[in-house]
C-alpha positions in Angstrom: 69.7 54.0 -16.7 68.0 56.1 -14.1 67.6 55.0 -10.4 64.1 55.0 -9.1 62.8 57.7 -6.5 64.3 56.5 -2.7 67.1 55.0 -3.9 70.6 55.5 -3.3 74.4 53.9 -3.5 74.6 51.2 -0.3 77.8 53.4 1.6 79.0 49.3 2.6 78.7 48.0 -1.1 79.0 50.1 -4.2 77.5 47.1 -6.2 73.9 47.7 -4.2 71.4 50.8 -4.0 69.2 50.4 -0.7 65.9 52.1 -0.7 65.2 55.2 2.0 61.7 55.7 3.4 62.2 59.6 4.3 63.0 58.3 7.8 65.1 55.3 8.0 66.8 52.8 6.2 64.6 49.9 5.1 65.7 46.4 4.0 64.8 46.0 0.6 68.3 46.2 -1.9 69.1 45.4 -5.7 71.6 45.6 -7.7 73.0 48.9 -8.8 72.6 49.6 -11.9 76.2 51.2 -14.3 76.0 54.5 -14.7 77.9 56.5 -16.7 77.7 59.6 -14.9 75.5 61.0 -11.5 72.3 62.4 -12.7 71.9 65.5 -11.1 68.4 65.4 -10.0 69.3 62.2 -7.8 70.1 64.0 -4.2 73.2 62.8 -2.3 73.1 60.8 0.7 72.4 63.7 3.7 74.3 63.0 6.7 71.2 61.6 8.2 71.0 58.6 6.5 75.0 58.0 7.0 74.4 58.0 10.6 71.1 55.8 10.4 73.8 53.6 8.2 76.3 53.5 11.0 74.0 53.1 13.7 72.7 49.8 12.0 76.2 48.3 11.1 77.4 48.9 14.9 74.2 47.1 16.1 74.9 44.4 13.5 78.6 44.1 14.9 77.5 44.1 18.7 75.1 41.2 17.7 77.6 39.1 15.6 80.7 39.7 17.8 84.2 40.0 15.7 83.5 39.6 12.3 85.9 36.1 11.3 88.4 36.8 8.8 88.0 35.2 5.2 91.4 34.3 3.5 92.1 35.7 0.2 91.0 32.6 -1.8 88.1 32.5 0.1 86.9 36.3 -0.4 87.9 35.6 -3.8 84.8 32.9 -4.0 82.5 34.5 -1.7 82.6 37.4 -4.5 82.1 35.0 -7.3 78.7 33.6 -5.2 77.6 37.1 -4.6 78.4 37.9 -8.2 76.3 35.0 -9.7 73.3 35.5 -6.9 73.1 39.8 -8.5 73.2 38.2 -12.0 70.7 35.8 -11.0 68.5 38.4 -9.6 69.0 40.8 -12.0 67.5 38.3 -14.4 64.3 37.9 -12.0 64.1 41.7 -12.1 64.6 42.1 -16.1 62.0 39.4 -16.4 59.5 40.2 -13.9 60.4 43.8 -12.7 60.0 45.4 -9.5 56.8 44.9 -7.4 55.6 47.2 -4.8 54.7 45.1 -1.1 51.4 46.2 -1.2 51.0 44.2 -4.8 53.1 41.3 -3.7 50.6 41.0 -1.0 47.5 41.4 -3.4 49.3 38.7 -5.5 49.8 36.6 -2.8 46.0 37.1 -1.9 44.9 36.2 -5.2 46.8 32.9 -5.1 45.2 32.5 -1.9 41.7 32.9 -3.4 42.2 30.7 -6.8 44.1 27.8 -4.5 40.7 28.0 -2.1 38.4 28.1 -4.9 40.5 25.2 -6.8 40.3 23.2 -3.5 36.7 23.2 -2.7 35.8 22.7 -6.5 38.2 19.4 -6.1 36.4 19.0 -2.5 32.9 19.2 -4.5 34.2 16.7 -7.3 36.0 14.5 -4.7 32.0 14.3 -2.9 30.3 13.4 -6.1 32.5 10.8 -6.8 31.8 9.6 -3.7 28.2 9.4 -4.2 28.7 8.4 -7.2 30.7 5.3 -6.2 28.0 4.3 -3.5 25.2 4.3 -6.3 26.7 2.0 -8.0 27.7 0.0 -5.4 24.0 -0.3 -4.5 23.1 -0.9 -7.7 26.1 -4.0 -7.5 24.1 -5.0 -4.6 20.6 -5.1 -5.9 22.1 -6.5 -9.1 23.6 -9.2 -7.0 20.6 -9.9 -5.0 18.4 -9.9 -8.5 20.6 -12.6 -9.5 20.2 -14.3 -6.1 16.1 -14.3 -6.2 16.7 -15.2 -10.2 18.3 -18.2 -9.6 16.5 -19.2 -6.7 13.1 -18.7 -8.9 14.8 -20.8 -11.6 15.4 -23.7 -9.3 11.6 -23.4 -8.0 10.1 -23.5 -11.6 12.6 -26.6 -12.3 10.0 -28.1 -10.0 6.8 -26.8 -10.9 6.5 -23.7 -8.3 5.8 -20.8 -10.1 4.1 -16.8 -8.5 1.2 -17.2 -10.1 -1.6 -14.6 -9.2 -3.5 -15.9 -6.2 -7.7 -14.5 -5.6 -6.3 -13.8 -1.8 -3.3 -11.6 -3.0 -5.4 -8.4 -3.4 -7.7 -9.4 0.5 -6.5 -7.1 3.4 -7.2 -10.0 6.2 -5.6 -12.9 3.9 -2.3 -11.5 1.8 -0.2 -12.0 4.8 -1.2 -15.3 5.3 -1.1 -16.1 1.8 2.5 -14.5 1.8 3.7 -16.5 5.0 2.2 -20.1 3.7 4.1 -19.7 -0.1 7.3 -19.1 1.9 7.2 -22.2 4.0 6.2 -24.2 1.2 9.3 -22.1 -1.0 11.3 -23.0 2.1 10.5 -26.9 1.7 11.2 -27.5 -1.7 14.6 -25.4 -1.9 15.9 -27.7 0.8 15.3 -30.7 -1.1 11.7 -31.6 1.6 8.6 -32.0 -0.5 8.9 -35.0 -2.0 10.8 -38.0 -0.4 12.6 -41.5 -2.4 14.7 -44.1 -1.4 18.3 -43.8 -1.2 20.0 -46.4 -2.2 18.7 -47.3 -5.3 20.7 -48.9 -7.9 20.3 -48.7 -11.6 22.5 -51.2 -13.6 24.2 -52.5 -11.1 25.5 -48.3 -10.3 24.4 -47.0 -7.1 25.6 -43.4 -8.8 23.0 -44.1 -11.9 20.5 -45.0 -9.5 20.8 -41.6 -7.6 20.8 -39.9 -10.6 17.3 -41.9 -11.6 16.0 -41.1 -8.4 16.3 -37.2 -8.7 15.3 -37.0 -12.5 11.8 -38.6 -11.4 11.5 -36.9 -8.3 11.6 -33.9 -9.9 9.4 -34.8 -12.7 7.1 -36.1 -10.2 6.8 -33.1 -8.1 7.0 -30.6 -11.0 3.4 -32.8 -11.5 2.4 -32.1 -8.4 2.8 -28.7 -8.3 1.1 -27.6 -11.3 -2.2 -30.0 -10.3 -2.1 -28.0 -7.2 -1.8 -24.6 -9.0 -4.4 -25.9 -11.6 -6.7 -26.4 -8.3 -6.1 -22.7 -7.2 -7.3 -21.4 -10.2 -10.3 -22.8 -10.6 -11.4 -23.5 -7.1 -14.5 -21.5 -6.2 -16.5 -20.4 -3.5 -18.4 -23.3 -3.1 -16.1 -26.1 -4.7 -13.3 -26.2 -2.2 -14.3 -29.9 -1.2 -14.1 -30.7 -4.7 -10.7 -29.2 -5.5 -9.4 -30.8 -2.3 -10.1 -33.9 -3.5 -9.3 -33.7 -6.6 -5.1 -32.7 -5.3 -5.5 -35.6 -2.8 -6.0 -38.1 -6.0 -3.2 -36.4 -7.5 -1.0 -36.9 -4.7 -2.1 -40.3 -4.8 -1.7 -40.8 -7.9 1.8 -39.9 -8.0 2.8 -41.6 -5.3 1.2 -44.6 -6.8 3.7 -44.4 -10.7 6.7 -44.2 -8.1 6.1 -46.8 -5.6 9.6 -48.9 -7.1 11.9 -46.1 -6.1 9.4 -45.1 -2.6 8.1 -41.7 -3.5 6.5 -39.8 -1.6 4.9 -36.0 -1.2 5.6 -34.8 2.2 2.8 -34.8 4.4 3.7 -31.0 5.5 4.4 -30.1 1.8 0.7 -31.0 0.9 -1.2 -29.6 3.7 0.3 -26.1 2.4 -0.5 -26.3 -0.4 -4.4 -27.2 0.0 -4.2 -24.7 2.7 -3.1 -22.4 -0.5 -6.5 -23.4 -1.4 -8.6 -22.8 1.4 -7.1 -19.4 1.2 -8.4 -18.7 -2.3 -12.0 -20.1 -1.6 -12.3 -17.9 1.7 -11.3 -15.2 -0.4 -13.7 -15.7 -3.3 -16.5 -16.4 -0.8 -16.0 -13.4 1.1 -16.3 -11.3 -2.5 -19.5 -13.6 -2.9 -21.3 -12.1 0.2 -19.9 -8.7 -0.2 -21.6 -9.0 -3.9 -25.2 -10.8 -2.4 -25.4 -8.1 0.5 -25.2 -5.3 -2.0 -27.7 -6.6 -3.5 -29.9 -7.5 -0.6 -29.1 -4.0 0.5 -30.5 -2.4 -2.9 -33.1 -4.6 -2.5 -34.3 -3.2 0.6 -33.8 0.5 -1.0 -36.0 -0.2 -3.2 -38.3 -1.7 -0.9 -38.1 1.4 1.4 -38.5 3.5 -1.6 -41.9 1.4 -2.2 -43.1 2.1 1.7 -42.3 5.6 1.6 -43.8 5.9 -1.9 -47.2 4.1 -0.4 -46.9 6.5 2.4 -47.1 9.5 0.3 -50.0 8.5 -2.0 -51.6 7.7 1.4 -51.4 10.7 3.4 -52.4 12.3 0.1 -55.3 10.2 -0.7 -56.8 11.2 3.1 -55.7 14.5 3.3 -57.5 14.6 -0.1 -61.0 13.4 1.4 -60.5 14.8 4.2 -61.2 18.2 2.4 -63.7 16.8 0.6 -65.9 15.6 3.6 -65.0 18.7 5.4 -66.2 20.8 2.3 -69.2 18.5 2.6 -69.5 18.9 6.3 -69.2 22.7 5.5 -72.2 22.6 3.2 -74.7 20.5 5.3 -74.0 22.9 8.0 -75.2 26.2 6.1 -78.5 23.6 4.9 -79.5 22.9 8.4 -78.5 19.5 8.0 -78.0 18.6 11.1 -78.1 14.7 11.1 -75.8 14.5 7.8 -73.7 17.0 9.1 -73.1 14.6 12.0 -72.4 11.7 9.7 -69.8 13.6 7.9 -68.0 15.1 11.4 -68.0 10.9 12.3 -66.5 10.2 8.8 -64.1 13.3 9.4 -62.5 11.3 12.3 -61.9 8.5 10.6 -59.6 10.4 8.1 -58.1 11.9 11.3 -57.5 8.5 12.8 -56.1 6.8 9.4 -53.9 9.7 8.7 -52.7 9.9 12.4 -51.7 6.3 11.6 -50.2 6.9 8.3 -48.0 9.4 9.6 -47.2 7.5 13.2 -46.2 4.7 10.4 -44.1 6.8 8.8 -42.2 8.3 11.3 -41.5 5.2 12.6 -39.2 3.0 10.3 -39.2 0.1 12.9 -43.1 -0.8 12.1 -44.1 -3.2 9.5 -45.4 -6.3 8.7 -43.9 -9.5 9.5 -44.8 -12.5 7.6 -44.3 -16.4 7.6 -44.5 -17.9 4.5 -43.6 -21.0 2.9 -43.9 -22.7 -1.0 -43.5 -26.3 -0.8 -43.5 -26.7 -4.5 -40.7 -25.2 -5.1 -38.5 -25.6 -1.6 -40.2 -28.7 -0.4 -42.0 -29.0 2.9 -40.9 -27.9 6.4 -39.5 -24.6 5.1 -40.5 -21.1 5.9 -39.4 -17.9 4.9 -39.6 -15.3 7.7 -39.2 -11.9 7.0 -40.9 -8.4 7.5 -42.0 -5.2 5.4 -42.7 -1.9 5.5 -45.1 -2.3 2.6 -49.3 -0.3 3.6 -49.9 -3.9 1.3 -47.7 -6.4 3.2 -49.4 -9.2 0.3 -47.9 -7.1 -2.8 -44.4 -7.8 -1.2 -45.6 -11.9 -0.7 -46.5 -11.7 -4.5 -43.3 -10.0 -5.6 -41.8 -12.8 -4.2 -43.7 -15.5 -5.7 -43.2 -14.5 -8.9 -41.8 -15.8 -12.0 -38.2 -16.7 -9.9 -40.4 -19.7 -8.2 -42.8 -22.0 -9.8 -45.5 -21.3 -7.6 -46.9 -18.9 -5.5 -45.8 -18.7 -1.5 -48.6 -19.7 0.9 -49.2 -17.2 4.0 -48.7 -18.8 7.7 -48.7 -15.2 9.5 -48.7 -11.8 8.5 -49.0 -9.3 11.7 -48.3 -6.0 12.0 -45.9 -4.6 14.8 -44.9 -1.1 15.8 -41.1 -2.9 15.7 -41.3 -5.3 13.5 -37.5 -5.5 13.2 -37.0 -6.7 16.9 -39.9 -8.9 16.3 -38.4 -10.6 13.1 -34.3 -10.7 14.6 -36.2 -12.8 17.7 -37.1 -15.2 15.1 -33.9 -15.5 13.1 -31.8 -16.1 16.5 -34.3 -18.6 17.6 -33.8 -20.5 14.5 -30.7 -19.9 13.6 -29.3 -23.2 13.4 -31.8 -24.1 11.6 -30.9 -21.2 8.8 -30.7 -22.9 5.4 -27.6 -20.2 3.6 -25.7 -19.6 6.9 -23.3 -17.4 4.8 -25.5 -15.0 3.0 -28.0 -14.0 6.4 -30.4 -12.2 3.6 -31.7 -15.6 2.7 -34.4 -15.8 5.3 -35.3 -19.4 5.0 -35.4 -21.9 7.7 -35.8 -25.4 8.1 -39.3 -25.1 10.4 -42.4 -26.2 10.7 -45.1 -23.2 10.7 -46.5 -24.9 13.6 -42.6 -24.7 15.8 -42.7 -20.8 14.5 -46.3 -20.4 16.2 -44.8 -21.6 19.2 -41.9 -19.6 19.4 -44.5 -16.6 18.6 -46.8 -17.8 21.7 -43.8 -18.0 23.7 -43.1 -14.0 23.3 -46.3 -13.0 23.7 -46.8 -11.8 20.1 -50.1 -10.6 19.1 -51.7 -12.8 16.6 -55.0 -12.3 14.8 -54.7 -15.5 12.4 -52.4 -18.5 12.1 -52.2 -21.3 9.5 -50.2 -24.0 9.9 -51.0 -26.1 7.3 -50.3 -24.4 3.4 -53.0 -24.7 1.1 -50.4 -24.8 -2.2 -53.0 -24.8 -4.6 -51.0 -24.3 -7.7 -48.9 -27.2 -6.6 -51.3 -29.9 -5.8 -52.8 -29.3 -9.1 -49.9 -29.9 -10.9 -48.9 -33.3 -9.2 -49.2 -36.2 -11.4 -52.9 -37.3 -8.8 -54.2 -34.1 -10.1 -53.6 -34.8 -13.8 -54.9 -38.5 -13.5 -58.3 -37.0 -11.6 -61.0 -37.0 -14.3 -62.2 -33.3 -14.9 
């Protein structure tokens, strides 16, 4: 077998071959491989790379000192070692073969870049894991807390307290409250406070029976309780509340009453929240009530200021309309020589003018109306007006549409006065009397518990323009339907 380009026999050890750059010796040596003769294209060692040779073994001796003699039984197994470690190598070589430094290196590098690769993908793996772990650990913790509430809810519906949907649960201004009350009242019967009983009651002569009695009809008792006042929450209304108050109070009562041998009681706190629960749910439900009655007023008074406007219209069309008419008259009476009708006809002219000028002052100003006083004692009794105002070139069309078929008679008229602002004019009234408002809730129900004759004093006292005032009502259609008009002979 051939030796491999820069190559030659080690001069120090006929066993090695030690590689020449072109230059100098390098370190890198392998076994020599047996060859049966010299192949002549392998050059022999110049005498430059003997001295190179010598130069290093002197250095090696100058370093080292006297090389230690070794026995012959020692040389003997140094040259076994050295024999197995080139048999050894020589096997790595057969196996592998010789690698240049520059692809041990790229090796090397490779390695380098697989080991980093392996360790971030582990790194990456590692980190999900991780995250994965906490998940479920939050999901342990949230399972664990479900349990908690679970449990808790159990122990609350062993007693009658359920989360049932409340009318204040969806209000802006009362879910908070409603939120904080259900929690005290939660709070009270976990720990064992809403209903009290004696305790040390006996039951057959056993003082552990008789606690065992005791807590069986407590809890009956309350779980009674509880759904009469959640009964009461669901039907209360907005104008019941007094009624569904007193019907839990009986309850309570009642209750208290089947367990007077062992002393029951409902706590006094206990009950207050839960007809506060109550009170919650009729505020809410009244507040919806007045939202839905001021939409309607508020329609209402669309459609009256559709009316007024509409009036307004066919009223400045009506005297423009004549207008022309009398000025197309005028026109004609003129070209006659007419002079006295044509006078006539310029006076009548004006009067359009002025009407329209006042049709159109009226409609630019929305402040300007009517205000009326009005009562109907047939159908609200006496010493009970209605004050209100209208926009209306008829104010008595909007009186009728009020006495109509809604009311068994018609109203009778007090005062009907026009005012350029007959909004300030009517909110002076409804402060004046406002204690005296009969639907203090709903503010579009304009009646008042009056006398006509106390209104025309407060309208005196301002200085209001009146033209006419009656103060007592004729109420035709109800005098002739009372029983003295039926007996009267006709």
């Amino acid at each position: 077998m051939s030796v491999p380009a820069g190559w030659y026999n080690d001069p120090q050890d006929p066993a090695l071959v030690r590689y020449w750059d072109g230059g100098h010796w390098t370190a890198h040596i392998q076994p020599s491989q047996p060859l049966a003769a010299q192949p002549p294209h392998i050059p022999q060692m110049s005498a430059q790379p003997q001295q190179h040779l010598q130069k290093m073994q002197n250095e090696k001796r100058g370093r080292a000192g006297s090389v230690p003699k070794v026995g012959f039984f020692g040389a003997k197994k140094t040259a076994e070692t050295a024999l197995a470690d080139v048999e050894r190598l020589q096997r790595i070589l057969d196996e592998r073969g010789l690698l240049e430094f520059d692809q041990i290196e790229a090796s090397r590098d490779e390695l380098r870049r697989i080991a980093e690769k392996e360790r971030q993908e582990w790194a990456a793996e590692s980190q999900r894991l991780q995250g994965q772990l906490q998940h479920l650990r939050a999901e342990l913790a949230q399972a664990e807390g479900q349990l908690v509430s679970s449990r808790a809810s159990a122990a609350l519906q062993e007693i009658g307290v359920f989360d049932f949907e409340h009318p204040a649960e969806h209000s802006a201004h009362l879910a908070a409250r409603l939120d904080a009350l259900r929690a005290q009242y939660k709070e009270m019967a976990r720990a064992k406070q809403a209903i009290h009983a004696a305790t040390n009651f006996t039951f057959n002569n056993s003082t552990k029976q008789g606690e065992k009695f005791v807590n069986q009809m407590s809890t009956i008792m309350l779980r009674a309780y509880n759904a009469e006042a959640e009964n009461c929450v669901k039907t209360v209304k907005a104008g019941n509340l007094a009624t569904a108050t007193s019907r839990l109070t009986k309850a309570k009562e009642q209750i208290e009453r089947q367990g007077t041998m062992i002393n029951l009681r409902i706590d006094e706190q206990y009950h207050h929240l839960r007809l506060q629960e109550m009170v919650l749910a009729a505020e809410h439900l009244q507040a919806l009530a007045a939202e839905k009655e001021m939409e309607r007023a508020r329609r209402e008074d669309l459609r009256e200021q559709k009316k007024a406007e509409a009036e307004l219209a066919a009223a400045r069309q009506k005297l423009a309309k004549e207008r022309a008419m009398h000025q197309a008259t005028l026109d004609a009476l003129i070209a006659n020589g007419d002079l006295e009708g044509a006078e006539r006809m310029r006076s009548k002219i004006a009067e359009d003018e002025l009407a329209l000028a006042d049709v159109e002052r009226r409609a630019a100003n929305i402040r300007a109306g009517y205000v009326y006083v009005i009562s109907n004692i047939g159908a609200f009794g006496e010493n009970m007006v209605k004050i209100g105002m209208t926009r209306r070139l008829e104010p008595m069309d909007r009186v009728n549409e009020l006495g109509d078929a809604s009311v068994p008679f018609r109203f009778d008229v007090h005062a009907l006065f026009y005012s350029d602002d007959a909004v300030a004019t009517e909110a002076m009234l409804h402060r004046t009397f406002g204690e005296q408002r009969v639907n203090k809730v709903n503010l579009r129900r304009e009646f008042f518990r009056v006398t006509p004759h106390e209104v025309l004093e407060v309208l005196k006292e301002h200085h209001v323009e009146l033209v006419e005032f009656t103060e007592l009502p004729a109420a035709e259609e109800f005098r002739l339907s009372s029983p003295e008009a039926e007996a009267m002979p006709v």
